[in-house]
N, C-alpha and C positions, 0 to 999 in steps of 0.2 A: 504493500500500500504506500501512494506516493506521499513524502512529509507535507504537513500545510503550508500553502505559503504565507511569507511572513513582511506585511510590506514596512520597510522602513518607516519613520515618522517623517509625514509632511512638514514642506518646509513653510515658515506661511507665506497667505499668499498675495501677490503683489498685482499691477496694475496687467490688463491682457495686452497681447503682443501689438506696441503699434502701429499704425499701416504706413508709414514713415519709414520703419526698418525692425529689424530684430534688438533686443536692450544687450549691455553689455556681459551681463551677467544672469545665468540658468539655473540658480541655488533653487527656485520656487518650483512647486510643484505647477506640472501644467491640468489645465481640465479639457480631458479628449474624449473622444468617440469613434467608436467603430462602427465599420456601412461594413458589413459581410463576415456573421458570425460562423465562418466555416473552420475549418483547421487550422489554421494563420490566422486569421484575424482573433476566435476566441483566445489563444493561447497570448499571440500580443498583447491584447487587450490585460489579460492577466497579469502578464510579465509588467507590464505599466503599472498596473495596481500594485506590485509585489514592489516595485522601487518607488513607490511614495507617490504616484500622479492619480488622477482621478478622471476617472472614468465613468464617465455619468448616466452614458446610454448606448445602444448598441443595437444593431437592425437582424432578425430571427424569426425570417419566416417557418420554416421548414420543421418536423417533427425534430431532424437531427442538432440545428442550430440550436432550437430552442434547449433542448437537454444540453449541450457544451455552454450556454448559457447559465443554465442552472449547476453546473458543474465548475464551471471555472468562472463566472462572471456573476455570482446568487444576486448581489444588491442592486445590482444594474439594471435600471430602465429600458425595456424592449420598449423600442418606437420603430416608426419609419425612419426613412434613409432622410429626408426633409428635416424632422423634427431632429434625428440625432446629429445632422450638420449642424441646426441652428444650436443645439446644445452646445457641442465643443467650440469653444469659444476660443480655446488656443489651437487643437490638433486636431484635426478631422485623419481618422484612419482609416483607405477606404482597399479591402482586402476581399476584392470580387474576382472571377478569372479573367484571363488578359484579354478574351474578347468581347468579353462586358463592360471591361473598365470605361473605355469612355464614353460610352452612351449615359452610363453613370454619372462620371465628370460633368458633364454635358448639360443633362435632366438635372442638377443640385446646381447645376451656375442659372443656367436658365430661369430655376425657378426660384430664384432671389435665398436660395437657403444658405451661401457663401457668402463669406464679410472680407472687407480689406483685412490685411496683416493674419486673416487665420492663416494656422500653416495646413496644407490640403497635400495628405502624405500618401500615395499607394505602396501596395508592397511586391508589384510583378516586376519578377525580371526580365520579362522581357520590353517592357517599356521604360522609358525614361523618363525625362520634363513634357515632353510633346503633348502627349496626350491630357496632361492637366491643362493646358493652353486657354481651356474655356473657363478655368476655376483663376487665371492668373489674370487676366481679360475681365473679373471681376473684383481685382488687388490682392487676393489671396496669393500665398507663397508655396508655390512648389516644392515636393521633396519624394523624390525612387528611393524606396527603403525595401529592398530583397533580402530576408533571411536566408541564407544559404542551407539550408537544414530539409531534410522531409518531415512530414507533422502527420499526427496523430488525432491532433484535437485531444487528448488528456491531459490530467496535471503533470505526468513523465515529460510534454515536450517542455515544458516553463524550466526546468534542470537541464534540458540538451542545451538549450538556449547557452549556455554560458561559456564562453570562450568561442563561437562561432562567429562566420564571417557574415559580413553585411555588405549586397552590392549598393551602393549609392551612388545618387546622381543629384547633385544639389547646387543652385548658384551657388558663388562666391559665396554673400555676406550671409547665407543660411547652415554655412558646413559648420560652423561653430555650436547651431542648435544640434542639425544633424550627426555629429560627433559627439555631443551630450546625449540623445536620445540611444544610439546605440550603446556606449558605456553602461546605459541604467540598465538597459538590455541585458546586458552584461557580454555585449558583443564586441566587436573589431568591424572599423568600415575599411571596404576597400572602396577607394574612387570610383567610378569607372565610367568613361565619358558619354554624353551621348548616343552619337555614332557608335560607340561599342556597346551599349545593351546586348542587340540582339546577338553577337558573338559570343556575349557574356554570357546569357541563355542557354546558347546554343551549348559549350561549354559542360554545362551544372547537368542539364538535359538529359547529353552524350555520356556523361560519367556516370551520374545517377540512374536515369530513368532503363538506359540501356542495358547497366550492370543486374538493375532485377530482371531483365528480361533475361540477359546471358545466364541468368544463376539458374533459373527456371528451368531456360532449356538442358542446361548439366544435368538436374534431377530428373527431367523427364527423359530424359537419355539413358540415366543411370538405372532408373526404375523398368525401359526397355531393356538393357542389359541384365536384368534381376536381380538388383541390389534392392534390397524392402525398407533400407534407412538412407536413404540416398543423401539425406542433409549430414548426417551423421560422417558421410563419409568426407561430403565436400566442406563443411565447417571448417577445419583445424585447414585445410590447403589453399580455399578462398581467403582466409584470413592471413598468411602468410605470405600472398602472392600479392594481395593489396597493400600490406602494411611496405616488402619488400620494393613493389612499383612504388610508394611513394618517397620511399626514402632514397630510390638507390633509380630512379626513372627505366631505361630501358637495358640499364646492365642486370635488371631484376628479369631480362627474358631467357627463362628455358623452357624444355619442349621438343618435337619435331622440327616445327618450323625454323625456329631460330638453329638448330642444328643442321637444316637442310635435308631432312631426311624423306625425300621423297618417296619411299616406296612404304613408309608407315603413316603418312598423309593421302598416301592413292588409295591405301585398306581403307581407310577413313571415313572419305568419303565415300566410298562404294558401298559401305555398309549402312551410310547413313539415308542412302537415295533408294537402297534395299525397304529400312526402316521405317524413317521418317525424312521423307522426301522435302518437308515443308522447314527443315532445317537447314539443307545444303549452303543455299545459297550464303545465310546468314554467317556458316562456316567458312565457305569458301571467300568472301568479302572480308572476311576478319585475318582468316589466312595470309591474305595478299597485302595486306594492310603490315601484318606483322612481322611477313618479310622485309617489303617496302624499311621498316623501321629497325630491324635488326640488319641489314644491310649498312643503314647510313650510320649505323653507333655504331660498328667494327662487330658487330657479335656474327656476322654470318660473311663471309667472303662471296664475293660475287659467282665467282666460280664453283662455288658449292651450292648457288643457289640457281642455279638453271636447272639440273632437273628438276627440282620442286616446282620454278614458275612457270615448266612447261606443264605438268600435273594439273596446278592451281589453274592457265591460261584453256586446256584441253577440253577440263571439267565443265569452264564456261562460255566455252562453243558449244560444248554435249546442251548444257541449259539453253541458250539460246535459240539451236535449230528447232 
């Protein structure tokens, strides 16, 4: 059972943000609100109440919002997304998917529910400043806060929370709030411009969303081979292999492929297209990928590695015709 959280003592509280600029100093506690009580925004939410801000109201439509609400957010005012703009008077937290955001934006500037100087913060990575445009256009202050983390929606993710990376994207004269908001988080920001979101995305994406896919298909693999604890077997080796990749980058490659060994990469696949046909490809893409990369770090000599990339190149002819 996770420990309660325990929010620091507020600090008191001072005049709201004025629409002139940000003040020089962030000791006060601020009063915010979250527009999108799903896994990211009720845990935010929380982690803000656990470091001393207040958080006064919070939008919960859905049977599951509403329970993470009542779970990590109990004293908080379920309102509309209107009412709980007009509530936060300093931070509007708005934590909807990336292609809802700014129809969102949008619908809350348009309908007069933004003020000069509030700050109007989302939390996709893959957006930027851009899309608050219509919240800034009404004096409000922009700020891209990306938790770098997968969420749960329970009190467990408010403890992941700590020491993890934040992508941000914030004017100049607002990174000094922006760098205070992640701290209470008890996070690290990383810059990151603009123009770079979507790499930046692209990135978290490709490493995360991919990795539970790849893990997947091992146990399903494994369970075709007739192993009955498939996690059991790959736990201690995926754990090893990522800790390894990230300390040691691509000198952490062993294997077949970085070996060259093309005629235990052709069983491979042949067994797999026998199998499970709807895997090949995913293999062989990742295959040629990881030649490509053990070639240009010294782990595979070029010359060791034609027969395999004639294997890898065969295989995706055979797919293609």
């Amino acid at each position: 059972m996770s420990a309660p959280l325990r929010p620091r003592p507020a600090a008191p509280r001072a005049a709201a943000v004025p629409p002139g600029g940000v003040p020089a100093s962030y000791s006060r506690s601020l009063t915010a609100g979250v527009v999108g009580a799903g896994r990211v925004g009720a845990v935010l939410g929380a982690a803000l109440t656990a470091a001393g801000h207040r958080v006064v109201a919070a939008t919960g439509g859905s049977g599951a919002s509403r329970a993470r609400l009542a779970l990590l957010l109990p004293t908080v005012a379920r309102r509309s997304a209107p009412s709980v703009a007009r509530a936060a008077t300093d931070l509007l937290l708005i934590a909807v998917p990336d292609d809802a955001l700014a129809g969102v934006v949008a619908a809350l500037a348009d309908g007069g529910a933004l003020r000069p100087g509030q700050v109007v913060a989302h939390t996709s990575g893959a957006h930027g400043l851009a899309v608050l445009a219509p919240a800034v256009a009404v004096g409000a202050r922009p700020l891209a806060l990306h938790p770098a983390m997968t969420f749960t929606g329970t009190p467990d993710d408010v403890a992941r929370l700590t020491g993890i990376s934040y992508g941000v994207t914030a004017p100049a004269e607002l990174r000094p709030l922006a760098a205070r908001l992640v701290a209470d988080l008890g996070g690290v920001p990383e810059w990151i411009g603009e123009a770079d979101r979507p790499l930046y995305h692209a990135a978290l994406a490709h490493g995360a969303n991919h990795l539970v896919t790849l893990v997947n298909e091992a146990t399903d693999r494994l369970r075709d081979a007739g192993v009955t604890q498939p996690e059991k077997v790959l736990a201690p080796l995926l754990r090893a292999a990522l800790e390894n990749a990230l300390r040691l980058g691509d000198d952490a490659l062993t294997g077949p492929v970085s070996r060259g060994d093309a005629g235990t990469v052709e069983r491979h696949l042949a067994r797999l297209a026998a199998t499970a046909p709807e895997s090949v490809a995913a293999y062989l893409a990742l295959a040629r990928r990881t030649a490509d990369r053990a070639i240009a770090a010294g782990r595979l000599r070029p010359v060791d590695a034609e027969s395999l990339l004639g294997v890898l190149a065969g295989t995706a002819r055979e797919m293609a015709a």
